[in-house]
C-alpha positions as CSV (number, residue, x, y, z in Angstrom):
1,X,-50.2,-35.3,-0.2
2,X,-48.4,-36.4,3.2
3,X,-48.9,-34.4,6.1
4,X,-46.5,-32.6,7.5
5,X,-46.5,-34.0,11.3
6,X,-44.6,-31.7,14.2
7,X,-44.3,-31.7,17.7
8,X,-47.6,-30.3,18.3
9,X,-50.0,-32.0,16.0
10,X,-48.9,-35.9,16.2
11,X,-51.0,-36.4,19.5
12,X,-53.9,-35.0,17.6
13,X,-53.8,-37.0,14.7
14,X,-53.0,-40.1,17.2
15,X,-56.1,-39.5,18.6
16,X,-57.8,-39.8,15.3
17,X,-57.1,-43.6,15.5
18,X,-56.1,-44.2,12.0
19,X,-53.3,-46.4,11.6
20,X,-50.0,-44.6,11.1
21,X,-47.1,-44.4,8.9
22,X,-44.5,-41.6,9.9
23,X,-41.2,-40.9,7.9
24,X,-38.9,-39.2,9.8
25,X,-36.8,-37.3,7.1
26,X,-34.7,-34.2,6.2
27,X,-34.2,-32.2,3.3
28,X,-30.7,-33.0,3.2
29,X,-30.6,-36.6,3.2
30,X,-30.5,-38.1,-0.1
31,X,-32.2,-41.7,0.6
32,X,-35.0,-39.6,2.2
33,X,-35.1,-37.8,-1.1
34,X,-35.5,-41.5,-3.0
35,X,-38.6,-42.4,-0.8
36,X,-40.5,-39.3,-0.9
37,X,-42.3,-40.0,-4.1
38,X,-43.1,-43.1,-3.0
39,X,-44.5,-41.8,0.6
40,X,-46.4,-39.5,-1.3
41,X,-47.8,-42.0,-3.0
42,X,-48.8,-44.0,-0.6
43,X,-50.6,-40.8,1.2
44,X,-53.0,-40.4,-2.3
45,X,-53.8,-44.5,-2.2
46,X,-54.3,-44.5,1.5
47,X,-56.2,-41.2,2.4
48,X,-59.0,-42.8,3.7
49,X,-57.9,-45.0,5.3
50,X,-54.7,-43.9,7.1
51,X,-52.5,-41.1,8.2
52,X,-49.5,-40.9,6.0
53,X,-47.6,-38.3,7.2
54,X,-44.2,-36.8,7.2
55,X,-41.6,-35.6,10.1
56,X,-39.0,-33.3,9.4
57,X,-35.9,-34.4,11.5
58,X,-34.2,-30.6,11.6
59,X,-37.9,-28.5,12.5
60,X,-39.2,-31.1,15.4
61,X,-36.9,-32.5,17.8
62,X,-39.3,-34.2,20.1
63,X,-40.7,-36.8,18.1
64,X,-37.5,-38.0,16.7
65,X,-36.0,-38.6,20.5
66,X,-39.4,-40.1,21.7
67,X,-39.1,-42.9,19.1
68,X,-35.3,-43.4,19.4
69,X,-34.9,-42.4,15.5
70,X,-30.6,-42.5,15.5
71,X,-30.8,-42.6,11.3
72,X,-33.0,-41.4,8.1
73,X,-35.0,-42.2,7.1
74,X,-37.0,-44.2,9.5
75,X,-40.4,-45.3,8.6
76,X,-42.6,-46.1,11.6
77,X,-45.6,-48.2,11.8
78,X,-48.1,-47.2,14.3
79,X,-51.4,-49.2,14.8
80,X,-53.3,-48.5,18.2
81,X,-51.1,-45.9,19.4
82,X,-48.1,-48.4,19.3
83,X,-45.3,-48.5,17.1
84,X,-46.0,-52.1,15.5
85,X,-43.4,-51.8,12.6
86,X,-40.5,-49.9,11.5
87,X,-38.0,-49.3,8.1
88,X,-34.9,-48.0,8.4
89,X,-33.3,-47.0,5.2
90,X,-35.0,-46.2,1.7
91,X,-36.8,-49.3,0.4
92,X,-38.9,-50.0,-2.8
93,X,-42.7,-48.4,-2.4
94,X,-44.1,-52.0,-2.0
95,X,-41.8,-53.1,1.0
96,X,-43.8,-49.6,2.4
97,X,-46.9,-50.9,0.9
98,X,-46.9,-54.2,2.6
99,X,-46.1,-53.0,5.8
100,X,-49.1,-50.6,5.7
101,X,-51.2,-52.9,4.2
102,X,-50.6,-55.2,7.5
103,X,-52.0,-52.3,10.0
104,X,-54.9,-52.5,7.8
């Protein structure tokens, strides 16, 4: 299952040193609705060997204005602490698989 990533734990899990992705989403917004089983997914084929986690737009307001996300859902890629990659929009789960798969 993704992890639900707020305000307070995304340094932590930055720390870990993992590769990243992060879907900034809300429960209101239909495309984010069409990507979630495909996030989830991904967090169940990728456990080991990333974080795959999830940002609620409307419960953490920080994150979303420290990575200059203006629409939803926005994917980011985040490999060494930087933001390497990022999808805006709901794409098919292997656009999001490739992307990962290039942090690897």
């Amino acid at each position: 299952m993704a992890l639900q990533i707020t305000d307070q734990n995304f340094e932590q899990l930055l720390a870990e040193g993992k590769p990243m992705l992060v879907d900034f989403w809300a429960t209101w917004c239909g495309p984010c609705k069409m990507i979630g089983p495909s996030i989830e997914e991904l967090a169940q084929q990728y456990s080991d060997q990333a974080i795959i986690g999830k940002v609620d737009v409307d419960d953490n307001s920080e994150l979303p204005l420290q990575f200059r996300v203006r629409n939803i859902p926005t994917i980011l890629f985040i490999k060494d602490g930087q933001v390497v990659d990022r999808q805006v929009g709901a794409v098919p789960k292997s656009t999001l698989e490739a992307k990962l798969q290039a942090i690897l």
